[in-house]
N, CA, C and O atoms as a GROMACS GRO file, in nm:
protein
  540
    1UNK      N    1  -5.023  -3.937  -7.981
    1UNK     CA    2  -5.098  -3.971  -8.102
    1UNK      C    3  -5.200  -3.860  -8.128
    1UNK      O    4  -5.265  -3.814  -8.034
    2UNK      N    5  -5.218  -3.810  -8.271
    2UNK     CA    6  -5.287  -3.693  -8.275
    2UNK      C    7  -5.442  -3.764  -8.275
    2UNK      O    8  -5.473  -3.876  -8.315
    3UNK      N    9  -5.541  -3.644  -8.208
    3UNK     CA   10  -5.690  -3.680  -8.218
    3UNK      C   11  -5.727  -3.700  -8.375
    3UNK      O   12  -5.683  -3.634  -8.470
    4UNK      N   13  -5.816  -3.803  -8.376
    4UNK     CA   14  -5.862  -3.804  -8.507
    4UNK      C   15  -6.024  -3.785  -8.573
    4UNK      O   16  -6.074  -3.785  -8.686
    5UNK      N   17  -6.077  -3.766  -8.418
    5UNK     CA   18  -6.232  -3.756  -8.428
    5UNK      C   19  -6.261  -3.658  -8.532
    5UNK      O   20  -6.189  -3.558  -8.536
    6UNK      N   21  -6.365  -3.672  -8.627
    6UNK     CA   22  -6.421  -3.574  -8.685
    6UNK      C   23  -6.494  -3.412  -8.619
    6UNK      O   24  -6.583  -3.397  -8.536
    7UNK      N   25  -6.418  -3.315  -8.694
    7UNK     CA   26  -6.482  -3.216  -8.630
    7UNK      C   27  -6.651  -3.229  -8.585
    7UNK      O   28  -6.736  -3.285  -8.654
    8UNK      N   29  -6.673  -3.167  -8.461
    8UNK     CA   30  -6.832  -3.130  -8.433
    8UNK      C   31  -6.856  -3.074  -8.291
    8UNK      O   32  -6.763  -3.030  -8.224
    9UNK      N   33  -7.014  -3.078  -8.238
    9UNK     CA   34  -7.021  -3.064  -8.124
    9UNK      C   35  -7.087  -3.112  -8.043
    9UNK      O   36  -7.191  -3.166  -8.080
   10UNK      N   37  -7.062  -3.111  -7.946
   10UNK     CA   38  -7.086  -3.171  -7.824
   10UNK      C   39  -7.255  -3.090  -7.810
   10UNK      O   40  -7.248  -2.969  -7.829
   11UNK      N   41  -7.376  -3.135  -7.783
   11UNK     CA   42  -7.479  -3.062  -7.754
   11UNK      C   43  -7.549  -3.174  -7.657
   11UNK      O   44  -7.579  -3.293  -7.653
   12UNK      N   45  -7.554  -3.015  -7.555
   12UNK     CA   46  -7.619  -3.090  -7.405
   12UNK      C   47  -7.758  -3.018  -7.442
   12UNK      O   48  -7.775  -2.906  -7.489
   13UNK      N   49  -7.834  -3.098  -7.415
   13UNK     CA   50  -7.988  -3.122  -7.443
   13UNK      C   51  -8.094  -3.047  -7.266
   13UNK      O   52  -8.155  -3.118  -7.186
   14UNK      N   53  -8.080  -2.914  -7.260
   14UNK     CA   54  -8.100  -2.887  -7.081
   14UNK      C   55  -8.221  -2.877  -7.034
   14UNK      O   56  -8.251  -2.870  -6.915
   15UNK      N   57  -8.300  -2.876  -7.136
   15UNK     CA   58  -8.502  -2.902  -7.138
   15UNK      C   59  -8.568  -3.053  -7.202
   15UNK      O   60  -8.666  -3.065  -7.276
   16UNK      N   61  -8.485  -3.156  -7.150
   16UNK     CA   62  -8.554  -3.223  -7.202
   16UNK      C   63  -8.431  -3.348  -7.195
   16UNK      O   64  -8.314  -3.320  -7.220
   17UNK      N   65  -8.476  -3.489  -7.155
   17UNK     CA   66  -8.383  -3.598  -7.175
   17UNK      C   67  -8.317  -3.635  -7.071
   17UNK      O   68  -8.256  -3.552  -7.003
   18UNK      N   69  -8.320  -3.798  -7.035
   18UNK     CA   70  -8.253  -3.819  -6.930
   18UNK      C   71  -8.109  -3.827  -6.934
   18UNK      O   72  -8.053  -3.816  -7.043
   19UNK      N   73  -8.040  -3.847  -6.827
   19UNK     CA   74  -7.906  -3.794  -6.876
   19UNK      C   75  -7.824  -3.941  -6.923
   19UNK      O   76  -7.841  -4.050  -6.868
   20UNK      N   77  -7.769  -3.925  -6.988
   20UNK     CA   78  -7.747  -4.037  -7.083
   20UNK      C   79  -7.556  -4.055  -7.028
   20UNK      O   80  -7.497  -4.147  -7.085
   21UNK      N   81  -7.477  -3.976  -6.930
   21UNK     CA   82  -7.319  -3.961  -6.909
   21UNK      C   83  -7.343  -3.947  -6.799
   21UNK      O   84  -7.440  -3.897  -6.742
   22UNK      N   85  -7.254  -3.991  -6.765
   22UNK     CA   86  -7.202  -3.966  -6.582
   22UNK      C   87  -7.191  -3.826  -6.533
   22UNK      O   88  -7.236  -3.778  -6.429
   23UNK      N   89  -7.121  -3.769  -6.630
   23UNK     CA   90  -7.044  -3.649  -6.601
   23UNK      C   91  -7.136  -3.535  -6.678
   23UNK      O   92  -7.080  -3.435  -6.723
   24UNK      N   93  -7.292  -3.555  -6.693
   24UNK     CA   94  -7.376  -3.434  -6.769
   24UNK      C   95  -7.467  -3.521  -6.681
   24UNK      O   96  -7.477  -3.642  -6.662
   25UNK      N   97  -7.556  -3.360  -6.616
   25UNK     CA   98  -7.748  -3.362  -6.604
   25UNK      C   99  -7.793  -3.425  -6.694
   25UNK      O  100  -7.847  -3.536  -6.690
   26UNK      N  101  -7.767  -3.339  -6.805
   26UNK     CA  102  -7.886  -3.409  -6.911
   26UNK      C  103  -7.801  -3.482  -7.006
   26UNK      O  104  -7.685  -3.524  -7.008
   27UNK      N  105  -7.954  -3.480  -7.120
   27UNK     CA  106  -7.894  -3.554  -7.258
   27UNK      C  107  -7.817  -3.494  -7.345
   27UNK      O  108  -7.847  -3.383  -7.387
   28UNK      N  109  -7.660  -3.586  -7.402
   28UNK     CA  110  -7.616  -3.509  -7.432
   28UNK      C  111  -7.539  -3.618  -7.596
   28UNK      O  112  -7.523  -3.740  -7.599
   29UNK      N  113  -7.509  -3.517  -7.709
   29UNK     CA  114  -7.522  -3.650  -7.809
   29UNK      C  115  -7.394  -3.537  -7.874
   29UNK      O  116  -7.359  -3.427  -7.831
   30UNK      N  117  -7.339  -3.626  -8.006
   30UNK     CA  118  -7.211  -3.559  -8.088
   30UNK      C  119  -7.264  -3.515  -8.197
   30UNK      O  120  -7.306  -3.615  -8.255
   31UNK      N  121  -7.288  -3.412  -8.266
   31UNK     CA  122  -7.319  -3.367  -8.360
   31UNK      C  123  -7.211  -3.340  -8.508
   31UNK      O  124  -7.149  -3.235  -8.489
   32UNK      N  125  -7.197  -3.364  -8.559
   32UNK     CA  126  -7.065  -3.371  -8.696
   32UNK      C  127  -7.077  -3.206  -8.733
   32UNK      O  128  -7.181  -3.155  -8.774
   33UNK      N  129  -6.972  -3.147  -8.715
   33UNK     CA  130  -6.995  -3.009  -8.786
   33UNK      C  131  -7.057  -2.968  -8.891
   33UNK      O  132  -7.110  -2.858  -8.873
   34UNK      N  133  -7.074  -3.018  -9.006
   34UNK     CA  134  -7.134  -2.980  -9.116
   34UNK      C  135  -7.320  -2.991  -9.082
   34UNK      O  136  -7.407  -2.910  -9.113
   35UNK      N  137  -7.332  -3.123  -9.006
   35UNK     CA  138  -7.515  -3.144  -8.987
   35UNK      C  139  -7.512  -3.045  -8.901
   35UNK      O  140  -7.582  -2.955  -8.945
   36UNK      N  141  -7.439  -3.002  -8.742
   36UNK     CA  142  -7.487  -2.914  -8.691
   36UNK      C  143  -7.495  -2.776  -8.760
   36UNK      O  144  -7.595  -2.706  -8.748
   37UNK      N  145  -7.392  -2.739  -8.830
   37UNK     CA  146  -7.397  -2.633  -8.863
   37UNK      C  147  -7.563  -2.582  -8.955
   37UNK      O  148  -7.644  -2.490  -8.939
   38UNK      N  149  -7.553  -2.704  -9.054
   38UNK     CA  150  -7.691  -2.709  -9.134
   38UNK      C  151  -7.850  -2.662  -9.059
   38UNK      O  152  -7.948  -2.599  -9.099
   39UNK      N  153  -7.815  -2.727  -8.940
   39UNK     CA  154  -7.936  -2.706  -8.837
   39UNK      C  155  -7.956  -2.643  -8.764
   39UNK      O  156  -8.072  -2.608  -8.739
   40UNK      N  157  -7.827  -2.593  -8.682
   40UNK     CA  158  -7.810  -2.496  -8.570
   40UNK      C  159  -7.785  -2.313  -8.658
   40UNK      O  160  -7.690  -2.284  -8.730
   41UNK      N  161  -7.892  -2.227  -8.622
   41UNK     CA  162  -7.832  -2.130  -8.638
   41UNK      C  163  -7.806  -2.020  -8.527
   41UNK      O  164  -7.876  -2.039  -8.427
   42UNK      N  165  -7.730  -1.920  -8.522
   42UNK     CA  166  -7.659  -1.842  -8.374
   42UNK      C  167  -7.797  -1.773  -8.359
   42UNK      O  168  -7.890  -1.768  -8.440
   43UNK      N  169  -7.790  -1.744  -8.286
   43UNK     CA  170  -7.884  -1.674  -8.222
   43UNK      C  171  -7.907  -1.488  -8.228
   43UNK      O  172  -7.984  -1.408  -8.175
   44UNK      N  173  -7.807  -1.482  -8.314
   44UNK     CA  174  -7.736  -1.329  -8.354
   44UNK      C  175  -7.807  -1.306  -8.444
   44UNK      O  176  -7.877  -1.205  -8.434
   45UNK      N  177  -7.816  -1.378  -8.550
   45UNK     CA  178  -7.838  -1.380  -8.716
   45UNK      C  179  -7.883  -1.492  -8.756
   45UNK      O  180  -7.825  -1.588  -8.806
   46UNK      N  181  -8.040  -1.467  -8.722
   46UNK     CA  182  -8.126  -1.573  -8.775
   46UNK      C  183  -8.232  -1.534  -8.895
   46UNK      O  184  -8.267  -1.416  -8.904
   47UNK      N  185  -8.268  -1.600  -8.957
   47UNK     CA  186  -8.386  -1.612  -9.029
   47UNK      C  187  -8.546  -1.537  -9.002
   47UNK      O  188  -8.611  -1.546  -8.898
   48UNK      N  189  -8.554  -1.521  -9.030
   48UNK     CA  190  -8.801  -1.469  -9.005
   48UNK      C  191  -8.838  -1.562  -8.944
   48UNK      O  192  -8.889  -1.554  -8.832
   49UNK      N  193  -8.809  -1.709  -9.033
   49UNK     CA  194  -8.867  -1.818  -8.961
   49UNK      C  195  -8.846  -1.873  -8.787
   49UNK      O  196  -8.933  -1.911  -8.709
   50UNK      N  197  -8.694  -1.858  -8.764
   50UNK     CA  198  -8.681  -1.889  -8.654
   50UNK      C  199  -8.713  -1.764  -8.528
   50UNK      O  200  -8.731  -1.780  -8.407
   51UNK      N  201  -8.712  -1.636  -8.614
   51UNK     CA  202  -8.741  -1.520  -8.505
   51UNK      C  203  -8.883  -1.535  -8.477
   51UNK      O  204  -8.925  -1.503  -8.366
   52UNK      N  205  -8.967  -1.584  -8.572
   52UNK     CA  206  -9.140  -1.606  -8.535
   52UNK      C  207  -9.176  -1.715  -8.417
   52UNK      O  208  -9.272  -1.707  -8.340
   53UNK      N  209  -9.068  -1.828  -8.421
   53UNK     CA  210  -9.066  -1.926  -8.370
   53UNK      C  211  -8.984  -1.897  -8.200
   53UNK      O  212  -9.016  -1.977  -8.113
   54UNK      N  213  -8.907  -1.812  -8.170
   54UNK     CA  214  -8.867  -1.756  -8.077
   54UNK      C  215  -8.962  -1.665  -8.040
   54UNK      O  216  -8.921  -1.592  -7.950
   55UNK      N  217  -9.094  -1.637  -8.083
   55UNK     CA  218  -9.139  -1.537  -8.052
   55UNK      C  219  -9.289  -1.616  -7.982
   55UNK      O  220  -9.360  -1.573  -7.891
   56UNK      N  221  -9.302  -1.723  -8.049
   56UNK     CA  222  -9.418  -1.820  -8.026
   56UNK      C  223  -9.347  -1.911  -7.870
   56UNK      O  224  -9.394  -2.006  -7.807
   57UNK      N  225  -9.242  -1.845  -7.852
   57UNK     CA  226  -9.170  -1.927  -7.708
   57UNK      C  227  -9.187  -1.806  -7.568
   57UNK      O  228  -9.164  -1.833  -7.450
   58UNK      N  229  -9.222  -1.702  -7.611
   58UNK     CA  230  -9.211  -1.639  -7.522
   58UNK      C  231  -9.101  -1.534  -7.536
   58UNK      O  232  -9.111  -1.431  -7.469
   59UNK      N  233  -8.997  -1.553  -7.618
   59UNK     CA  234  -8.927  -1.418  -7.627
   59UNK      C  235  -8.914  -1.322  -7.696
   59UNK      O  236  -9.004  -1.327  -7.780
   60UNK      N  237  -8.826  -1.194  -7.716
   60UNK     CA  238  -8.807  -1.060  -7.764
   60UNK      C  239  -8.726  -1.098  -7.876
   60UNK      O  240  -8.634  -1.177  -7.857
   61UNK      N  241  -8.757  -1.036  -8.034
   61UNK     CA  242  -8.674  -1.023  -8.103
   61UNK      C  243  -8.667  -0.901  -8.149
   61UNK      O  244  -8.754  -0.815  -8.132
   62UNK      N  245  -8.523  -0.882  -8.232
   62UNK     CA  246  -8.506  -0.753  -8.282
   62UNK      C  247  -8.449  -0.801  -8.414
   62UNK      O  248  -8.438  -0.908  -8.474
   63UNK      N  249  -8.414  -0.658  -8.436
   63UNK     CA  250  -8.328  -0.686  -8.610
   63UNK      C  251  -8.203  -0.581  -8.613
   63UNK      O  252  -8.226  -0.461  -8.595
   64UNK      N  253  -8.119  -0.612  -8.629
   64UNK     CA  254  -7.955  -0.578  -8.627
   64UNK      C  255  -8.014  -0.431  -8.764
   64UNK      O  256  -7.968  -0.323  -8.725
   65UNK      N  257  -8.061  -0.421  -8.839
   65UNK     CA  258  -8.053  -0.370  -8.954
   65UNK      C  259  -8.181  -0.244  -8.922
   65UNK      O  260  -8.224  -0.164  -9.005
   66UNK      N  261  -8.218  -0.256  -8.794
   66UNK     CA  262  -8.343  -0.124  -8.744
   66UNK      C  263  -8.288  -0.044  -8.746
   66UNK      O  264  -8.169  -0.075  -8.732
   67UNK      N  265  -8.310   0.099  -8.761
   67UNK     CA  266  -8.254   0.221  -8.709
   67UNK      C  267  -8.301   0.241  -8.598
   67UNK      O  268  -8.210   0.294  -8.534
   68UNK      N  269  -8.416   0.227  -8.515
   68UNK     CA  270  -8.433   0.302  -8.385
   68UNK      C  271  -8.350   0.181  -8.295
   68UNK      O  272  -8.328   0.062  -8.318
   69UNK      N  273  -8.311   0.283  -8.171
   69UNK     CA  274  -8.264   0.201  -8.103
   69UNK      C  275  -8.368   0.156  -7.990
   69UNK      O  276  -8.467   0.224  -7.964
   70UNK      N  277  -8.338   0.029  -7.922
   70UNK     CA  278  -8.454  -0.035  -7.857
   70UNK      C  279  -8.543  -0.134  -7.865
   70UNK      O  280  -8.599  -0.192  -7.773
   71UNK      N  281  -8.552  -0.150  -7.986
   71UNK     CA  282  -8.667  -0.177  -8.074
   71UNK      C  283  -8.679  -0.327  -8.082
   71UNK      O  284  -8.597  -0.410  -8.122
   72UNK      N  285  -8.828  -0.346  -8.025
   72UNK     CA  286  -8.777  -0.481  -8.022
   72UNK      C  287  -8.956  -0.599  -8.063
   72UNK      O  288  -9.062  -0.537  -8.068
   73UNK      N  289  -8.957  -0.693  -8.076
   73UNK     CA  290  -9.081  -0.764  -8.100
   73UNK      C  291  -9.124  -0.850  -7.980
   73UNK      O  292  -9.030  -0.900  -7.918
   74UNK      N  293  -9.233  -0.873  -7.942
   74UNK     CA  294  -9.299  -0.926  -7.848
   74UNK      C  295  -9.447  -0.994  -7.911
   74UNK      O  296  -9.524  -0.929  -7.982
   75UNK      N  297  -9.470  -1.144  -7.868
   75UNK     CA  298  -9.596  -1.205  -7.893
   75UNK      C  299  -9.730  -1.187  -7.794
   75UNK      O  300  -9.731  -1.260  -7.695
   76UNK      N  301  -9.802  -1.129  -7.805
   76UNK     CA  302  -9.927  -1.082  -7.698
   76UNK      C  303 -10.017  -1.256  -7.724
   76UNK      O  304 -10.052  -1.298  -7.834
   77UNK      N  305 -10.035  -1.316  -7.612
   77UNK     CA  306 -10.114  -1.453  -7.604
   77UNK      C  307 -10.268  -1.448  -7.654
   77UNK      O  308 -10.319  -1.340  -7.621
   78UNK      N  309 -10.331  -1.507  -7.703
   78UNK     CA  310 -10.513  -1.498  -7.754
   78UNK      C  311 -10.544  -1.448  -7.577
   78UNK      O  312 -10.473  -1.472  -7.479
   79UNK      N  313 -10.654  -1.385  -7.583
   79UNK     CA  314 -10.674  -1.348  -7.460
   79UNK      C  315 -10.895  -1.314  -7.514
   79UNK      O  316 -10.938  -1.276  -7.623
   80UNK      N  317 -10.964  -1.342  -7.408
   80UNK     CA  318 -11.060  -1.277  -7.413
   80UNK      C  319 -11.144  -1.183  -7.322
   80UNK      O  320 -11.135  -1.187  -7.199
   81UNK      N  321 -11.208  -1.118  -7.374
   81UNK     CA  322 -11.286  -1.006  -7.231
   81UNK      C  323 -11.444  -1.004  -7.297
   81UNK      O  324 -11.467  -1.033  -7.415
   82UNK      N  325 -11.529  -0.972  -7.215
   82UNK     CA  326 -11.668  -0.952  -7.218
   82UNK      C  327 -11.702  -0.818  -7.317
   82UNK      O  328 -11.683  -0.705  -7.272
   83UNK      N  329 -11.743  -0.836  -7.430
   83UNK     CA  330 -11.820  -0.726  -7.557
   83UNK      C  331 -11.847  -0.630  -7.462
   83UNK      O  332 -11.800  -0.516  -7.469
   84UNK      N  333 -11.940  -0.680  -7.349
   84UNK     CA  334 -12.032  -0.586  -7.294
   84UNK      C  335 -11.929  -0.467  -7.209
   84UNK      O  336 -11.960  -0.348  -7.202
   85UNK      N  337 -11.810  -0.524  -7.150
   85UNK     CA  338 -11.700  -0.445  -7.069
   85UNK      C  339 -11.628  -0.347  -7.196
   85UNK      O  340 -11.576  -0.236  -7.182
   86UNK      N  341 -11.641  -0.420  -7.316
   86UNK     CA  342 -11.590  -0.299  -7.397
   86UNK      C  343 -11.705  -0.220  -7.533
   86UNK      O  344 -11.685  -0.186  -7.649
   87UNK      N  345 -11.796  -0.219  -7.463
   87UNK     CA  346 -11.845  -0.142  -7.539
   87UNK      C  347 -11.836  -0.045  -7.620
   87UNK      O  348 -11.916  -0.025  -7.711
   88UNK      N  349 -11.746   0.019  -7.599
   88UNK     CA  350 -11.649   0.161  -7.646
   88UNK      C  351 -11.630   0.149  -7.774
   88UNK      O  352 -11.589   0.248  -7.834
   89UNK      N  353 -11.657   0.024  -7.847
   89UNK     CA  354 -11.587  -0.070  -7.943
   89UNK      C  355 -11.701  -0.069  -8.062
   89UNK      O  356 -11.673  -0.069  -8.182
   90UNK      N  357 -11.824  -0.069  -8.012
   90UNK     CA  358 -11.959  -0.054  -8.112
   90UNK      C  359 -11.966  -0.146  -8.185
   90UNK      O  360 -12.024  -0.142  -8.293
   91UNK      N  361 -11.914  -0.234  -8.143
   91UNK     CA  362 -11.951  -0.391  -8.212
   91UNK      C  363 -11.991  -0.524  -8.173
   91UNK      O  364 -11.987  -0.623  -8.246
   92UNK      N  365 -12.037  -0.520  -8.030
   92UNK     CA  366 -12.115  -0.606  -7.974
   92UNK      C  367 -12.200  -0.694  -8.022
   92UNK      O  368 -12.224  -0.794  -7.956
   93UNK      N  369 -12.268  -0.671  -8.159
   93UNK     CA  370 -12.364  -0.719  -8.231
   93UNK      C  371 -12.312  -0.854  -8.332
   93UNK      O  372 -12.383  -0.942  -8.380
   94UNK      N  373 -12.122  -0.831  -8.349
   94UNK     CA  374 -12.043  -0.850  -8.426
   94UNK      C  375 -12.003  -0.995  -8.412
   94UNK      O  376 -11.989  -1.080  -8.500
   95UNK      N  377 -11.978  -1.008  -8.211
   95UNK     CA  378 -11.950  -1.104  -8.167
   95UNK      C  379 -12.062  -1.224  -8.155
   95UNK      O  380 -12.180  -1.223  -8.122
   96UNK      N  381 -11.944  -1.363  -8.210
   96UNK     CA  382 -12.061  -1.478  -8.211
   96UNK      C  383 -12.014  -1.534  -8.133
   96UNK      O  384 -12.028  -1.652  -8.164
   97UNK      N  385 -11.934  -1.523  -7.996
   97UNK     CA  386 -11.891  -1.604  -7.917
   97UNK      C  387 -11.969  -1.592  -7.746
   97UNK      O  388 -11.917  -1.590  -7.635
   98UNK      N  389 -12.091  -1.585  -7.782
   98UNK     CA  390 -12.155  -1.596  -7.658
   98UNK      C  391 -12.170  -1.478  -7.540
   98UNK      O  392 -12.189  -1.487  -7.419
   99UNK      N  393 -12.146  -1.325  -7.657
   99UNK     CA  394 -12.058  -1.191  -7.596
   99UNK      C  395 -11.924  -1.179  -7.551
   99UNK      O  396 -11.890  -1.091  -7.472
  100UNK      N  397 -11.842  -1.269  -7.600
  100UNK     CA  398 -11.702  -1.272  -7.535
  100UNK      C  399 -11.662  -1.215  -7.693
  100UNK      O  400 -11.723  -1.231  -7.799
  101UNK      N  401 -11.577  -1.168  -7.675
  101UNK     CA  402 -11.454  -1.104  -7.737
  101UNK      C  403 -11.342  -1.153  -7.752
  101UNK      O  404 -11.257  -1.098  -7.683
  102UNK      N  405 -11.290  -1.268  -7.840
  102UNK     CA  406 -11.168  -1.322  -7.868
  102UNK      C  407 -11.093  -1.248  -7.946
  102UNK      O  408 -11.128  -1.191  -8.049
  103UNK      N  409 -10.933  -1.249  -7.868
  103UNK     CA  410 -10.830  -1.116  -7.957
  103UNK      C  411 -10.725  -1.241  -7.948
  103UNK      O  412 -10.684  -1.283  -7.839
  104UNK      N  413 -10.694  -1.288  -8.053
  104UNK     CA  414 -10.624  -1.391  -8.083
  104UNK      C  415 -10.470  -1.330  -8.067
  104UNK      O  416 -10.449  -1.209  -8.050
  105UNK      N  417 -10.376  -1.422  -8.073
  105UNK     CA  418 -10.248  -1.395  -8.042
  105UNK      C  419 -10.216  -1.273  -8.196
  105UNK      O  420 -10.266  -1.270  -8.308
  106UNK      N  421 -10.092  -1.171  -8.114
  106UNK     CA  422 -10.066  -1.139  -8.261
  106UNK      C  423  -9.916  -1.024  -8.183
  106UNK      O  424  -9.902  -0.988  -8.066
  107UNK      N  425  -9.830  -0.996  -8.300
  107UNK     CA  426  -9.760  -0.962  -8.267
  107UNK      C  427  -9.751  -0.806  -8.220
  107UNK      O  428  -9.856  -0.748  -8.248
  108UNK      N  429  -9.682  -0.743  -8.173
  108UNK     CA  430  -9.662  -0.626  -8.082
  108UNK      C  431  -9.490  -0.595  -8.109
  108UNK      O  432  -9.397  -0.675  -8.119
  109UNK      N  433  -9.494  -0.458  -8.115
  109UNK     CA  434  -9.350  -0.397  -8.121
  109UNK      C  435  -9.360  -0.261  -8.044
  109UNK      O  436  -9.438  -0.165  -8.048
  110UNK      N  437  -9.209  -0.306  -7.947
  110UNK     CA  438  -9.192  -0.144  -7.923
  110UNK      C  439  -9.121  -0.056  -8.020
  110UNK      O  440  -9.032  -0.087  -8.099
  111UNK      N  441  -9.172   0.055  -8.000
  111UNK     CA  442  -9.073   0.115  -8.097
  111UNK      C  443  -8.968   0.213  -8.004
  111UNK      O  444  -8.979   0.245  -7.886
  112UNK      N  445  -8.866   0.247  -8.102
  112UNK     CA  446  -8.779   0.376  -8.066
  112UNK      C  447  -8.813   0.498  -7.965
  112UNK      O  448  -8.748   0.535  -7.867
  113UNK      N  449  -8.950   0.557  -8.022
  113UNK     CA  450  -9.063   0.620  -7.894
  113UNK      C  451  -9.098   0.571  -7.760
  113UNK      O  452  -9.160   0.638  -7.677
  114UNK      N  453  -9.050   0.431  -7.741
  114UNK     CA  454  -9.144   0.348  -7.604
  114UNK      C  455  -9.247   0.316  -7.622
  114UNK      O  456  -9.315   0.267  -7.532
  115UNK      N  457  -9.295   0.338  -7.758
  115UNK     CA  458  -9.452   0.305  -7.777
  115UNK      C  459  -9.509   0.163  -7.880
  115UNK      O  460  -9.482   0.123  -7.993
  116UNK      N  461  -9.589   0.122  -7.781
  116UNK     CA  462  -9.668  -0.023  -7.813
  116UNK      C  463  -9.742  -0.005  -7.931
  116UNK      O  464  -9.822   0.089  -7.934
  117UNK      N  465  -9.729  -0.090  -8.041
  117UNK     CA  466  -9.815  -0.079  -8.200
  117UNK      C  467  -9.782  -0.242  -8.233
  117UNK      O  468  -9.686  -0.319  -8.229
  118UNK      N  469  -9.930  -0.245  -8.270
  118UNK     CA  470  -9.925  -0.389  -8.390
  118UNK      C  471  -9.827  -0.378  -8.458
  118UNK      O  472  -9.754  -0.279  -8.452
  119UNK      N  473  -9.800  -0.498  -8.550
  119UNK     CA  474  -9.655  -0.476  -8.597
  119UNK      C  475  -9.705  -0.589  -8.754
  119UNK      O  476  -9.797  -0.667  -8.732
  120UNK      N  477  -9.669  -0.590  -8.836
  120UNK     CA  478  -9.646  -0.624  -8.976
  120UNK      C  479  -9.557  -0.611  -9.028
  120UNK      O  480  -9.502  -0.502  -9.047
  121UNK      N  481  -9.500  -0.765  -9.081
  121UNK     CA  482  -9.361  -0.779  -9.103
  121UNK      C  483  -9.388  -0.767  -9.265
  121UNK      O  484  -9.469  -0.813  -9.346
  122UNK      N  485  -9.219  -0.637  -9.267
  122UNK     CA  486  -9.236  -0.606  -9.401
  122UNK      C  487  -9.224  -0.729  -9.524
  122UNK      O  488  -9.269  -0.838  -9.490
  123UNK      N  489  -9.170  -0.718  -9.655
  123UNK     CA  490  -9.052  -0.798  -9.744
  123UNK      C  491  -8.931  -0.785  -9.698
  123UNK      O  492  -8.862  -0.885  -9.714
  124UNK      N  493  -8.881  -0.696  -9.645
  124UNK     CA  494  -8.735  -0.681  -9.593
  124UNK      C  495  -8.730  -0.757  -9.477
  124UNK      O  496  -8.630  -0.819  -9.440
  125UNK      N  497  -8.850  -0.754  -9.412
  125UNK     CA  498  -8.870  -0.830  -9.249
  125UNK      C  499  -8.844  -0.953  -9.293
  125UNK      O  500  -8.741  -1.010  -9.255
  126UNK      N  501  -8.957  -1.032  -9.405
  126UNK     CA  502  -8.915  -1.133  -9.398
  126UNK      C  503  -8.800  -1.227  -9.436
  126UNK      O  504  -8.774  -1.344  -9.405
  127UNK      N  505  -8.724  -1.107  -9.540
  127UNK     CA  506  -8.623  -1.176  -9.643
  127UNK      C  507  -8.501  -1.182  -9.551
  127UNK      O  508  -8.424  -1.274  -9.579
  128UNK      N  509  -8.459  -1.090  -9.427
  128UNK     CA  510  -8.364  -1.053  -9.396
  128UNK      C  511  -8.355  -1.148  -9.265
  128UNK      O  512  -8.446  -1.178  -9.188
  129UNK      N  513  -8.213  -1.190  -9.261
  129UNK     CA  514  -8.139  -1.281  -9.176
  129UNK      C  515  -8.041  -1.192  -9.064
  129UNK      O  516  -7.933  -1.231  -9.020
  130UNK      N  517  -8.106  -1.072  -9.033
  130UNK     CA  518  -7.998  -1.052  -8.907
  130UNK      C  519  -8.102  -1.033  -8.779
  130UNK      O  520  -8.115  -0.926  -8.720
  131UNK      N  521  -8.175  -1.154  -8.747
  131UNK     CA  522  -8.314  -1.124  -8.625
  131UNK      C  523  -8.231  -1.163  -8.553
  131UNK      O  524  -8.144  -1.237  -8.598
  132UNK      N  525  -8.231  -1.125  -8.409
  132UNK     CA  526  -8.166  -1.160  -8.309
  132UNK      C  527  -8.262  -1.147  -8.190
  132UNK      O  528  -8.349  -1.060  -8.197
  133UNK      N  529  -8.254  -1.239  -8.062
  133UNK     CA  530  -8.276  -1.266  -7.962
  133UNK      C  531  -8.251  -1.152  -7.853
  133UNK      O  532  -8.137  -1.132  -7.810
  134UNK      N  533  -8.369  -1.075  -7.806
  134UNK     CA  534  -8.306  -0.984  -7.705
  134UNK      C  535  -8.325  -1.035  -7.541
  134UNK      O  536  -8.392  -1.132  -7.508
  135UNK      N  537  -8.258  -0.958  -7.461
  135UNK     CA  538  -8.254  -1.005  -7.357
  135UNK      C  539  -8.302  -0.975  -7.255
  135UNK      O  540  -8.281  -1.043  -7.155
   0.00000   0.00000   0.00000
């Protein structure tokens, strides 16, 4: 007798959920092809939105459409240090946080050179769907 289930997929849930099958660790549920597809995108060729959001997790993105090779994005965490340890800076006077120096999260790119620079995402950055996950 031919299968008749509606196309979809199977998604095992591996951060999160008790395991709900005998035969899976975790939680694991049927997704209908068309909703997953709607929701799930590859990890090859994503969106701005989801590469910002991969980036707020801890990982590297790039863009299929860079010319340098290498090249990749990284999130630096809020971090603070003492005005007075960086004086170098001539703005001690500036800080209202008790002399501490708050450098809030912000993004970082290597480039093609090996070299570390703030980074500002262009119109092309944001319009363009080929961000991918590096490894």
């Amino acid at each position: 007798m031919p299968d008749r289930s509606p196309p979809g997929y199977l998604v095992e849930y591996v951060n999160g959920g008790d395991s709900n099958h005998e035969n899976h660790d975790n939680y694991i549920s049927w997704s209908p092809k068309a909703v997953f597809e709607d929701a799930y995108q590859p990890t090859t060729a994503m969106a701005f939105g989801h590469a910002v959001e991969a980036l707020k997790r801890g990982m590297k993105v790039s863009r299929a459409g860079w010319n340098g090779k290498g090249m990749f994005l990284y999130m630096e965490e809020q971090t603070t240090s003492n005005a007075a340890m960086e004086r170098h800076l001539g703005l001690k006077e500036h800080f209202s946080h008790g002399g501490v120096i708050i450098k809030r999260a912000h993004i970082m790119m290597l480039t093609a050179q090996d070299d570390v620079v703030p980074w500002l995402a262009s119109q092309s950055d944001i319009l363009a769907d080929d961000w991918c996950i590096v490894e």
